[in-house]
C-alpha positions as CSV (number, residue, x, y, z in Angstrom):
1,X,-16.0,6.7,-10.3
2,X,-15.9,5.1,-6.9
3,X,-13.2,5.9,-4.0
4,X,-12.4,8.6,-1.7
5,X,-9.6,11.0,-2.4
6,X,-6.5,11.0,-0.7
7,X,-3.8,12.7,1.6
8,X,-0.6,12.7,-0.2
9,X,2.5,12.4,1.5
10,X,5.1,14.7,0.8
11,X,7.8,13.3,-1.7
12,X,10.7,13.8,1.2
13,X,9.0,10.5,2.9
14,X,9.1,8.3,0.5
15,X,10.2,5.0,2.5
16,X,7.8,6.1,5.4
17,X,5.6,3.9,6.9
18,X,2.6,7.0,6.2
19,X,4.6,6.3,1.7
20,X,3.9,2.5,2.6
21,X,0.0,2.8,3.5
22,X,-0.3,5.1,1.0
23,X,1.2,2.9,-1.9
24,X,-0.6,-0.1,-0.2
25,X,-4.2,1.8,-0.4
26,X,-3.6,2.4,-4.1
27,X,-2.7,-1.0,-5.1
28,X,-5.9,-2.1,-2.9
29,X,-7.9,0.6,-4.7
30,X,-7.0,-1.3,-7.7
31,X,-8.8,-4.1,-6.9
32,X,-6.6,-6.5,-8.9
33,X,-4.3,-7.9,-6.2
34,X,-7.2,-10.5,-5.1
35,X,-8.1,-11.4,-8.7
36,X,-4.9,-12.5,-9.2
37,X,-4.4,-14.1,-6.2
38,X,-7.1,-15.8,-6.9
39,X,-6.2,-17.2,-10.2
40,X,-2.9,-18.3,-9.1
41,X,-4.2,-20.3,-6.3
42,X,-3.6,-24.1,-6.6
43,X,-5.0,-27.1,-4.3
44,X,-2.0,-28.4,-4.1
45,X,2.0,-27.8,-3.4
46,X,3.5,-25.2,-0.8
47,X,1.5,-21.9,-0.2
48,X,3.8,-19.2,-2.3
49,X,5.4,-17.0,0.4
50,X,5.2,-13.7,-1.2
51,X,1.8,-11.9,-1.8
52,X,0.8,-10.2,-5.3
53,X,0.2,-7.2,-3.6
54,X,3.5,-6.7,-2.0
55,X,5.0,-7.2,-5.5
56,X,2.7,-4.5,-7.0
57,X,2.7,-2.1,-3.8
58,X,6.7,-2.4,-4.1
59,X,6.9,-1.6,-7.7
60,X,5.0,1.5,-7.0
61,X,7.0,2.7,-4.5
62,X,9.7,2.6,-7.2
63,X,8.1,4.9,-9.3
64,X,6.9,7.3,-6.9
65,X,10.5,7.8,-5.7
66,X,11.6,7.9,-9.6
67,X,14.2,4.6,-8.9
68,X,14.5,2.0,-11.6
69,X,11.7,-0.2,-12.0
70,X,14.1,-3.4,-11.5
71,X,12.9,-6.5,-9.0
72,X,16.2,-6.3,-7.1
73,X,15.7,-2.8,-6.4
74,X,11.9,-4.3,-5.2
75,X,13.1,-6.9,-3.3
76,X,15.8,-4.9,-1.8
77,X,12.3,-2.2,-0.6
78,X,10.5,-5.4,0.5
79,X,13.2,-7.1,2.7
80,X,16.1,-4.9,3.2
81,X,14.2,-1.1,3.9
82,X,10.5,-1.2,4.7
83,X,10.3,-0.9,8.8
84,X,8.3,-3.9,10.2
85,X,6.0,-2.7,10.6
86,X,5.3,-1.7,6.8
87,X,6.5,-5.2,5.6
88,X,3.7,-6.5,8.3
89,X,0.5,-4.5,6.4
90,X,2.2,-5.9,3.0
91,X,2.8,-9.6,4.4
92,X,6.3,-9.9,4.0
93,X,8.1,-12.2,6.4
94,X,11.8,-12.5,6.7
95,X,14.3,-10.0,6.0
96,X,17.3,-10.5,3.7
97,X,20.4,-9.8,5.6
98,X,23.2,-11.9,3.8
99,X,23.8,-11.9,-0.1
100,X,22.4,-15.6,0.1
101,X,19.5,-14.5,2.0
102,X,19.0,-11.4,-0.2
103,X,19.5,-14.2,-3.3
104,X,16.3,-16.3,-2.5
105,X,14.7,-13.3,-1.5
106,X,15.0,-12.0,-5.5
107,X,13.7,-15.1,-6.5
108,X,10.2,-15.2,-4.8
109,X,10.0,-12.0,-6.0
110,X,11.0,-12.4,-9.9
111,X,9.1,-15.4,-9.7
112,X,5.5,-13.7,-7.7
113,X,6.3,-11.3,-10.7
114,X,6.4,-14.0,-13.4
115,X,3.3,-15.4,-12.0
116,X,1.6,-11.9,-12.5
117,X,2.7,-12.0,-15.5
118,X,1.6,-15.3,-16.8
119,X,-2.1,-14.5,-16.0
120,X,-2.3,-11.7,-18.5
121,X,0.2,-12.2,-20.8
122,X,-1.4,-12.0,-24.7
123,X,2.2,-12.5,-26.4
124,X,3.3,-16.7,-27.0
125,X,6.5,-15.5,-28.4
126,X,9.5,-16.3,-27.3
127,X,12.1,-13.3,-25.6
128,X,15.1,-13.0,-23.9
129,X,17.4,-15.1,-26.7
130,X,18.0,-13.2,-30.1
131,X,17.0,-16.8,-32.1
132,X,17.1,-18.4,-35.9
133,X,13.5,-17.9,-37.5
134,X,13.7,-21.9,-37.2
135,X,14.1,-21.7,-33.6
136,X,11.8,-18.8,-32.9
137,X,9.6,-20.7,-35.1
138,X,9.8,-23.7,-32.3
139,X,9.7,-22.2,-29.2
140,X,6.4,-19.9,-30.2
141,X,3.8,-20.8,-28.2
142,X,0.3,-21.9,-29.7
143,X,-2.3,-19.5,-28.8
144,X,-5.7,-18.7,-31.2
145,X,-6.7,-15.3,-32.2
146,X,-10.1,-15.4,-29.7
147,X,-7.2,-16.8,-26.8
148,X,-5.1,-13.7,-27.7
149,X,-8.0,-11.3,-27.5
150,X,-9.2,-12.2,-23.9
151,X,-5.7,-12.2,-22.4
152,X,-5.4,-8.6,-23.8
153,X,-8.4,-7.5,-22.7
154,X,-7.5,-9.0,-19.3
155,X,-4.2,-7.2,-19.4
156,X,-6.0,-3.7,-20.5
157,X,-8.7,-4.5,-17.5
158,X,-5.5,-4.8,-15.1
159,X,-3.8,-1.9,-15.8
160,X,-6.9,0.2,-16.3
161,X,-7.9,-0.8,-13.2
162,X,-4.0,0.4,-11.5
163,X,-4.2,3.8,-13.6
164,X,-7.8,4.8,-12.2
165,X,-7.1,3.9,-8.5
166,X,-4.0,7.2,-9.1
167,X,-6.9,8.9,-10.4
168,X,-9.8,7.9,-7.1
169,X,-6.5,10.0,-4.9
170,X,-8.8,13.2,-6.2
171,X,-11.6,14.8,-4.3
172,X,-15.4,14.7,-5.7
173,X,-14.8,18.3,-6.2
174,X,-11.7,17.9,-8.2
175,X,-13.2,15.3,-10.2
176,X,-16.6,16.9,-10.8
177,X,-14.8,19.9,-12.8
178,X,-13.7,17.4,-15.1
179,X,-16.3,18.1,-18.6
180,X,-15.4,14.9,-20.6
181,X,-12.7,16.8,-22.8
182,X,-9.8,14.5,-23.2
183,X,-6.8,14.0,-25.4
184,X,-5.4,11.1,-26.8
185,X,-2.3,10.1,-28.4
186,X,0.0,6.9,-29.1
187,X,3.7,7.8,-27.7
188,X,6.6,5.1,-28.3
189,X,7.9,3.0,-25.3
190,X,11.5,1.5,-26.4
191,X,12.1,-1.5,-25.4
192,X,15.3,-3.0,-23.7
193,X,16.3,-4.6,-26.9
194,X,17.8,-4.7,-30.3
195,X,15.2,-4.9,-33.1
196,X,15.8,-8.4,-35.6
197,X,19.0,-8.1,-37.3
198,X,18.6,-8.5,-41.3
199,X,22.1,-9.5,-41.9
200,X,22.0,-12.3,-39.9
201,X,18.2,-13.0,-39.6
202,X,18.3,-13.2,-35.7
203,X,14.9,-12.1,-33.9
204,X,15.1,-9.6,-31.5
205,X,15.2,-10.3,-27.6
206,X,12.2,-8.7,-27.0
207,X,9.7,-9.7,-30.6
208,X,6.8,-8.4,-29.4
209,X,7.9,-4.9,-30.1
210,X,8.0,-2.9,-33.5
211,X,10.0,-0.6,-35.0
212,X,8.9,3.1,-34.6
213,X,8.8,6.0,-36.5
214,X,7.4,9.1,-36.3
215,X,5.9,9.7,-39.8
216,X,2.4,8.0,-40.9
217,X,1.3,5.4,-38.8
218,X,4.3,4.9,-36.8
219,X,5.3,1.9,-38.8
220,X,6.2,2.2,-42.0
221,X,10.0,2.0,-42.4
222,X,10.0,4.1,-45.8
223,X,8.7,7.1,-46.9
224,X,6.3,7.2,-50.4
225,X,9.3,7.3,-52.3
226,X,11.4,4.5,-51.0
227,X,14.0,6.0,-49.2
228,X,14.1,5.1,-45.7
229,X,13.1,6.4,-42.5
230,X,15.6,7.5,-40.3
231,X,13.8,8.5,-37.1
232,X,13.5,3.9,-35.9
233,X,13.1,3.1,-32.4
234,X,12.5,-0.6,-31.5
235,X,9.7,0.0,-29.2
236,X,6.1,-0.5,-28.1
237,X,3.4,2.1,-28.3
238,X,1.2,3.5,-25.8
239,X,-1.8,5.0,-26.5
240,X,-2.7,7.2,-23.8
241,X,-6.0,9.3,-22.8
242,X,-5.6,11.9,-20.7
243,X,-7.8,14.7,-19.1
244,X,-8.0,18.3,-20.7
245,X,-9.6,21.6,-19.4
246,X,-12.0,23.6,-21.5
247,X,-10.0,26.4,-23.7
248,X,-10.7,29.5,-21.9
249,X,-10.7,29.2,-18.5
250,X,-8.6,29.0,-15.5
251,X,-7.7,25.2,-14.6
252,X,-10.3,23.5,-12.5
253,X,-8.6,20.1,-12.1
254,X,-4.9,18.6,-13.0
255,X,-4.6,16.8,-16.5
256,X,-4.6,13.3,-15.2
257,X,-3.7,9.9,-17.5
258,X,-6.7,8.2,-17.4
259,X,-6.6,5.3,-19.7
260,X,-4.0,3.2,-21.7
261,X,-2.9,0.6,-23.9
262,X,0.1,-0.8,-25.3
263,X,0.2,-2.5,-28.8
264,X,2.8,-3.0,-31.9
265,X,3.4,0.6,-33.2
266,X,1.1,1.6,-35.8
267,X,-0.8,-1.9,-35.3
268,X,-5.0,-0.9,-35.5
269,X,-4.0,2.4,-33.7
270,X,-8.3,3.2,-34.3
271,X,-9.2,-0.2,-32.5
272,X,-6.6,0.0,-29.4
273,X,-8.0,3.6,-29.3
274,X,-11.5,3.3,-29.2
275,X,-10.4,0.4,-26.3
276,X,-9.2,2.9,-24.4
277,X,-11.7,5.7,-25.0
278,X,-14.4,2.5,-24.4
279,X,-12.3,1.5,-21.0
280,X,-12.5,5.7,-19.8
281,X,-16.2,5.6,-20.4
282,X,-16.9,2.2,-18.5
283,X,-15.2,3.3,-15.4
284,X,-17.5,6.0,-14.9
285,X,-15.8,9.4,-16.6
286,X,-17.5,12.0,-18.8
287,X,-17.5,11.4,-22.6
288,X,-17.2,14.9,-24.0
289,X,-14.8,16.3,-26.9
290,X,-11.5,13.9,-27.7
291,X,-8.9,14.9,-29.4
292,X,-6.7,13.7,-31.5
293,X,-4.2,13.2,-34.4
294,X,-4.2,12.5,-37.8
295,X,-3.2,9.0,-37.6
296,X,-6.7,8.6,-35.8
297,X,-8.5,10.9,-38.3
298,X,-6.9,7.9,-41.1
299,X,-8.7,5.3,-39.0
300,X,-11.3,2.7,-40.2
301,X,-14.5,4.1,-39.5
302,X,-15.8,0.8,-37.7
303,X,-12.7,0.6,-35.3
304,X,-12.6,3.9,-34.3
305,X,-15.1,6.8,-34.9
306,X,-18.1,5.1,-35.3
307,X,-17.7,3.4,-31.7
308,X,-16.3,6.6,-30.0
309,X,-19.5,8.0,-31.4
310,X,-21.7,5.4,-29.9
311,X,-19.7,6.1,-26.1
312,X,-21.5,9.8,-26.5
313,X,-17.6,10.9,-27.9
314,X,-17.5,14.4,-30.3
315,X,-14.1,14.5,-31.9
316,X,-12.4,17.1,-32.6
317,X,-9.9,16.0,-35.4
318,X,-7.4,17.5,-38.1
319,X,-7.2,16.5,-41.6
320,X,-4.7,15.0,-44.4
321,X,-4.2,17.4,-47.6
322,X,-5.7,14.2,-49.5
323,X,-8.8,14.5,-47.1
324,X,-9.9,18.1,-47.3
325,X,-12.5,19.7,-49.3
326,X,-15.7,17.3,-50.1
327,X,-15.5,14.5,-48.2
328,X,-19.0,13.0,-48.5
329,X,-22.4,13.4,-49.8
330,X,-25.8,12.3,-48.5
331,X,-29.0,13.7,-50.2
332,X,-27.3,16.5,-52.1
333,X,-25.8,18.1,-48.5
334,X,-21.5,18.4,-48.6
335,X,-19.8,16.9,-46.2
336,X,-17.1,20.0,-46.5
337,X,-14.6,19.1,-43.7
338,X,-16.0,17.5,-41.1
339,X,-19.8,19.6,-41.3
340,X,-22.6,19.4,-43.3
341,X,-23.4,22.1,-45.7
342,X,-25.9,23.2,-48.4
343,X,-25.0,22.1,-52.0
344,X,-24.4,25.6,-53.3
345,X,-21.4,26.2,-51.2
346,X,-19.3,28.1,-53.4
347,X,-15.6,26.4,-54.8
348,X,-13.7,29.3,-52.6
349,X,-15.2,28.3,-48.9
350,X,-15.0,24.7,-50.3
351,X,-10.8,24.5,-51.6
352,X,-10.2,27.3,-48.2
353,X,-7.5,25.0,-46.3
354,X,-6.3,23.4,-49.3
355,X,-5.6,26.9,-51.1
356,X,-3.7,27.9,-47.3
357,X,-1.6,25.1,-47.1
358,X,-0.4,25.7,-50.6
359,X,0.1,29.3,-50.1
360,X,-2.3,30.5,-52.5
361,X,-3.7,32.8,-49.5
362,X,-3.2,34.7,-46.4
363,X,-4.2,33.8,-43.2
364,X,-6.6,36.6,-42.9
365,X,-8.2,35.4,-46.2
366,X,-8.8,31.9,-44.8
367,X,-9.9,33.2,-42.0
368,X,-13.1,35.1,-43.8
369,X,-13.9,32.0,-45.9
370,X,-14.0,30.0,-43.3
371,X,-16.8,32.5,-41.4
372,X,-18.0,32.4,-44.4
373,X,-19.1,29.2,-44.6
374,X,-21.1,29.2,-41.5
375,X,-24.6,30.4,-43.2
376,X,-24.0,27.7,-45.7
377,X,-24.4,24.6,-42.9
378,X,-27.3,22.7,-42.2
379,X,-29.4,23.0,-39.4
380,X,-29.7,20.6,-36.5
381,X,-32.8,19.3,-36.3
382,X,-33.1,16.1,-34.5
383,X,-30.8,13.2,-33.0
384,X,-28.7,11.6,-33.5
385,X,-30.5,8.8,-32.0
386,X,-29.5,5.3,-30.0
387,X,-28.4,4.2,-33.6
388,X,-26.4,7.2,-34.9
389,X,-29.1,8.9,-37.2
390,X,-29.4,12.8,-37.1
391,X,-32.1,14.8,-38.7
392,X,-30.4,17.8,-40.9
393,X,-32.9,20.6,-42.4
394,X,-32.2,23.5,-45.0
395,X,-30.3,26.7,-43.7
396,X,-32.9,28.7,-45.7
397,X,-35.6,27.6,-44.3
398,X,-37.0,28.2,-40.6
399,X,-38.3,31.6,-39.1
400,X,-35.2,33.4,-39.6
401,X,-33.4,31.6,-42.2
402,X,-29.3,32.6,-42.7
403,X,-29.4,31.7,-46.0
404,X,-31.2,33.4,-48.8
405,X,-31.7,31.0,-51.7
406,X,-33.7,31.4,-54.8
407,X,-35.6,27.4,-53.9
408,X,-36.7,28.6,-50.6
409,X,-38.7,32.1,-51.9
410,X,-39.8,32.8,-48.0
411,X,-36.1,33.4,-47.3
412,X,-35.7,35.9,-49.8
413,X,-36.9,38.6,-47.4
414,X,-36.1,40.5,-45.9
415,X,-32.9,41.6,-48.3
416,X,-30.9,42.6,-45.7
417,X,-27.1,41.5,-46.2
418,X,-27.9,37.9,-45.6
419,X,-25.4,35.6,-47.5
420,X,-27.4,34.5,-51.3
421,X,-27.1,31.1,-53.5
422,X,-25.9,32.8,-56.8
423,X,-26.6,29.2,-58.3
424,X,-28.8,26.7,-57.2
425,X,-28.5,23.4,-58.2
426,X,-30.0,22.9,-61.8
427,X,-32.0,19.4,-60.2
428,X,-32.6,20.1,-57.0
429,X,-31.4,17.1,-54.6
430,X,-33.7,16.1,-51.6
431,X,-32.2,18.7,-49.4
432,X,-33.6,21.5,-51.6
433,X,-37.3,19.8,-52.0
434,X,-37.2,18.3,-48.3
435,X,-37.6,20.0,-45.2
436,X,-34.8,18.0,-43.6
437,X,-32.7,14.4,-44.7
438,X,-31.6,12.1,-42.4
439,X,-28.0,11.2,-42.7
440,X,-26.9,7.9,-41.6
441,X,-24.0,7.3,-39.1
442,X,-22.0,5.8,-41.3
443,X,-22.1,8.7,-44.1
444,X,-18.4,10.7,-43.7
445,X,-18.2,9.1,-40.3
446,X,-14.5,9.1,-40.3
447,X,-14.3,13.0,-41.2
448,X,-17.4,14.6,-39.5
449,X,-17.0,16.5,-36.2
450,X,-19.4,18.8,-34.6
451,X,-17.5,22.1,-34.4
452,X,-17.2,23.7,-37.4
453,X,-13.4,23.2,-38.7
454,X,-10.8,25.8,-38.5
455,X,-13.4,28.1,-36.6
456,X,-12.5,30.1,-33.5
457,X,-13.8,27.5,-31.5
458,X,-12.4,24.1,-33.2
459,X,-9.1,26.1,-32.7
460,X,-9.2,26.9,-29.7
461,X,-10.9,23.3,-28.2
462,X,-8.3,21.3,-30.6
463,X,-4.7,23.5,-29.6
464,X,-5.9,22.5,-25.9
465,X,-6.5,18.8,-26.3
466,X,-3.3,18.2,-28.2
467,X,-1.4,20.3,-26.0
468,X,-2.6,19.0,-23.0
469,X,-1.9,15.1,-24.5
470,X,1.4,15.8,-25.4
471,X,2.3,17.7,-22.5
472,X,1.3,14.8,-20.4
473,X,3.9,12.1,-22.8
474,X,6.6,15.0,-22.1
475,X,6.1,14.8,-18.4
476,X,6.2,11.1,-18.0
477,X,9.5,11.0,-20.0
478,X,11.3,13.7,-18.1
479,X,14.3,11.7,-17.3
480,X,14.7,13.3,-13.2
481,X,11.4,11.5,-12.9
482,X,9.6,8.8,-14.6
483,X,11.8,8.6,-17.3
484,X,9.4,6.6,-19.7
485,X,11.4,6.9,-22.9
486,X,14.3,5.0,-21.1
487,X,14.3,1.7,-21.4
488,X,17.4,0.5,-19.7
489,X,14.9,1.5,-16.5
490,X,12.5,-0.7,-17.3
491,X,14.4,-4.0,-18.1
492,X,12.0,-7.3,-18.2
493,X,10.8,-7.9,-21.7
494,X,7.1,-8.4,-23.2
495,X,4.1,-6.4,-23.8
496,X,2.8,-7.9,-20.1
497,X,5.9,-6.4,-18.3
498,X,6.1,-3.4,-20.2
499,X,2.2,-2.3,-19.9
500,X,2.4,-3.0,-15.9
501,X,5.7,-0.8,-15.5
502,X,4.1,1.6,-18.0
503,X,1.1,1.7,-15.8
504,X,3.1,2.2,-12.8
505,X,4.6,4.9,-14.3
506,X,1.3,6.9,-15.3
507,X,0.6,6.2,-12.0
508,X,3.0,8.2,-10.2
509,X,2.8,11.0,-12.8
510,X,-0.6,11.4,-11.7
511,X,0.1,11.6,-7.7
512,X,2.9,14.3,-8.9
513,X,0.6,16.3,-10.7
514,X,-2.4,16.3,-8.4
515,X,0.4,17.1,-5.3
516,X,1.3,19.8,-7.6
517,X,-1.8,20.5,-8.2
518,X,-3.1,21.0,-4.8
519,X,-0.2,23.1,-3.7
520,X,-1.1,25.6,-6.6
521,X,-4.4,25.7,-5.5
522,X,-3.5,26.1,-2.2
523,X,-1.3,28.9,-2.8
524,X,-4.1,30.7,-5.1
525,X,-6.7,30.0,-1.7
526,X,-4.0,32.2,0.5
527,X,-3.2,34.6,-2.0
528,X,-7.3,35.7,-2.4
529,X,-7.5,35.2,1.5
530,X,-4.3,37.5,1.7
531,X,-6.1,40.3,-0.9
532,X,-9.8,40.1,0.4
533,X,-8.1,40.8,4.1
534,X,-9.3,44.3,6.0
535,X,-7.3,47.1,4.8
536,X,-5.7,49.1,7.7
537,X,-6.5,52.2,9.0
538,X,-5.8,55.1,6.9
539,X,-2.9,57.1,8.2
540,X,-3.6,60.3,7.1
541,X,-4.4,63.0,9.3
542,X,-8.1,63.6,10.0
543,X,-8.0,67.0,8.6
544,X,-6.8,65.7,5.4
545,X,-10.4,63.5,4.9
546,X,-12.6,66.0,5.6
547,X,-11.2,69.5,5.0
548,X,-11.9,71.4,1.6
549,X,-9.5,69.9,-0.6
550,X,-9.0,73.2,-2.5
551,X,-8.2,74.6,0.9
552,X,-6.1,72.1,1.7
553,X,-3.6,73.1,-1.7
554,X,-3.9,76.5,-1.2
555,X,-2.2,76.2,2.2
556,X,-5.0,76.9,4.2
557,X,-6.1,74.7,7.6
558,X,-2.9,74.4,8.7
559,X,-1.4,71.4,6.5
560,X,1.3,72.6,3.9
């Protein structure tokens, strides 16, 4: 992670010229402004008037002053508010004084934004006009699927690129605390239109939206018995990765967005995920435990868990009643949620969370069957390597096995309380003959994790990762602020539009949570300066700290 951190100016001086520099170093941090500059430069016609980064730097003013993300409001900011001196370091010229003036003025800016727009815009579809399927049908755009792809990619690369220069305001010290733990999480971003209409077969005004719901995969618009889904939001969704703290300990660095994508809701939620998780990873952060959902858990193995693997990723995922208990098999050894374990694990330890979530037992119960498991799992032996295979070895055998087991006779003693295999497999599978098995990556790759599940520790690492995630989507849709989940804010259709204002938005949650951050942390510095101070003087009278105290309460020495 490159850049410098940053001096934030307090949210009272917004429109200052100090606000201006500040927005203006962020967009610059970005890097993007000269890319697209560059590929909207032509050889011939008039020079366009209005730079790219004035466009974005105003847009992010927006935000950080929680106004409307509307291109009036920007041109108003670029022409009518901004001190000369600011519109100067942006390269704005003029000032719009008049309506007319103010008029033309709106135009170079909707059409700078346009042109923004235009270079990373992966939708062909038509929007703003609610059409016949014959006339949406017309006005589509040709554009291949490998055509599609790059212009997402470029559009992920662009707001990537805006989201991490919020995230280069923090120090090298603030950053450094940061262990690789992050959270991730699609959240719904309506859209400033009606979904298509069935009764009279008009598209919507915005098609490259979905509808939304919150059950399954956030796209199915029934539930598994047909009767539908109430909870429909015509929307995009964002999937979001944020920073997360260790469980445990005091706070060592704000929760920060650090990587996004928008798609269809519920359309290859593994693939735009691993994107992300892929796009954290490349711009220099820490891969450590993600976590996540069960609509990721659901996920096809080669979109999503195999290549969060391969970024050095350890999830830390729930399950599906359909998915717990055995959930793979590789040389005899049970894939029993998410870990590996020796054949003889007994039916109890194996049915646990199934027999919990139907009420069968107590929480105390599953709590001792699931400890009970642990001398059942295999032991780590080697990898996994630069191609996913891990090397997994008996947990009876070794100097001090955990296991005792009737195949393995040197683990028979000493009898001291050591959990026993009652019933060893009649043909022993490799496991049981083998000193270790290798297990491929692709074995169970969509269940396995490497904290044991439902332990003390998985619960702990997995309530913090899904807390933190979706305390980050409640503080970007606070409505005083942000106000993400309002679209009416947020006005000019497609996915392009939409990811760039949703960017923005991020964006300025960030800078409000690392300025809150650093006052905390300021006040915790002056409240340990304030106790490790000198104590005074003790007032009480000499005679008191040195005479006899048993002469002192016996009224003796003169003190009564």
């Amino acid at each position: 992670m490159g850049g410098r951190g940053l001096d934030i100016p307090g949210p009272s001086t917004l429109l200052d010229e100090e606000t201006v520099a500040f927005a203006a170093e962020l967009t610059d941090r970005s890097g993007k402004a000269p890319v697209i500059e560059t590929a909207l430069a032509k050889r011939t016609g008039r020079p366009r008037p209005l730079p790219v980064r004035a466009v974005l730097t105003a847009l992010l003013h927006l935000a950080l002053d929680d106004r409307p993300l509307f291109l009036t409001e920007a041109t108003r900011l670029l022409f009518q508010q901004l001190s000369p001196r600011s519109r100067r370091l942006l390269g704005v010229t003029g000032t719009a004084t008049t309506e007319r003036a103010f008029k033309a003025a709106c135009r170079r800016v909707r059409y700078c934004f346009h042109q923004i727009l235009d270079t990373a815009g992966p939708s062909p579809l038509p929007k703003n006009r609610r059409l016949t399927p014959d006339e949406f049908k017309t006005r589509a755009k040709p554009l291949t699927p490998s055509q599609a792809t790059a212009a997402r990619d470029q559009l992920e690369g662009l707001v990537n690129a805006l989201l991490h220069a919020s995230v280069s305001v923090l120090t090298e010290e603030e950053r450094a605390a940061f262990d690789g733990s992050a959270g991730l999480d699609a959240t719904p971003v309506p859209l400033f239109s009606r979904g298509p209409s069935k009764r009279t077969g008009l598209s919507a005004s915005d098609p490259d939206g979905g509808w939304y719901v919150r059950e399954g995969d956030h796209r199915e618009r029934e539930d598994d018995n047909g009767k539908p889904l109430r909870k429909l939001a015509w929307a995009l969704e964002a999937t979001i990765a944020a920073t997360a703290r260790p469980p445990g300990p005091p706070p060592a660095h704000p929760n920060l967005a650090i990587g996004m994508a928008l798609a269809r809701p519920g359309e290859d939620p593994g693939g735009t995920g691993a994107r992300v998780l892929a796009s954290v990873a490349a711009r220099g952060h820490k891969t450590g435990w993600p976590g996540y959902d069960r609509a990721y858990t659901q996920a096809l193995p080669d979109r999503f868990h195999l290549p969060a693997r391969a970024l050095g990723y350890r999830p830390v995922m729930d399950y599906r009643i359909d998915q717990l208990g055995i959930q793979a098999n590789s040389g005899g050894a049970l894939l029993a949620e998410g870990s590996w374990h020796c054949p003889a694990l007994p039916e109890p330890l194996i049915t646990a969370t199934a027999d919990l979530r139907a009420n069968d037992i107590d929480r105390d119960t599953y709590a001792g069957r699931i400890a009970a498991r642990a001398p059942y799992q295999l032991k780590h032996k080697d990898g996994p390597d630069a191609d996913g295979y891990q090397r997994l070895a008996c947990p009876a055998l070794g100097g001090r096995p955990g296991l005792m087991c009737p195949l393995r006779e040197a683990s028979l003693s000493p009898r001291d309380g050591r959990a026993k295999v009652l019933q060893p497999p009649e043909d022993p599978p490799k496991i049981c003959r083998q000193t270790a098995i290798t297990i491929a990556p692709g074995v169970g790759a969509r269940y396995r994790q490497d904290l044991p599940y439902a332990s003390p520790a998985w619960q702990a690492r997995y309530a913090t990762l899904r807390n933190t995630i979706e305390g980050l989507n409640g503080f970007v849709k606070d409505p005083a602020h942000e106000a993400l989940a309002q679209p009416a804010r947020r006005r000019v259709r497609g996915i392009a539009a939409q990811s760039i204002f949703t960017a923005l938005l991020l964006m300025a949650a960030n800078i409000r949570k690392i300025r809150a951050w650093r006052a905390l942390a300021a006040r915790d510095k002056a409240r340990i300066t304030w106790r490790a101070r000198r104590r005074r003087a003790s007032r009480v009278p000499p005679s008191f700290r040195t005479a006899d105290p048993y002469r002192i309460f016996n009224g003796k020495d003169g003190i009564t």
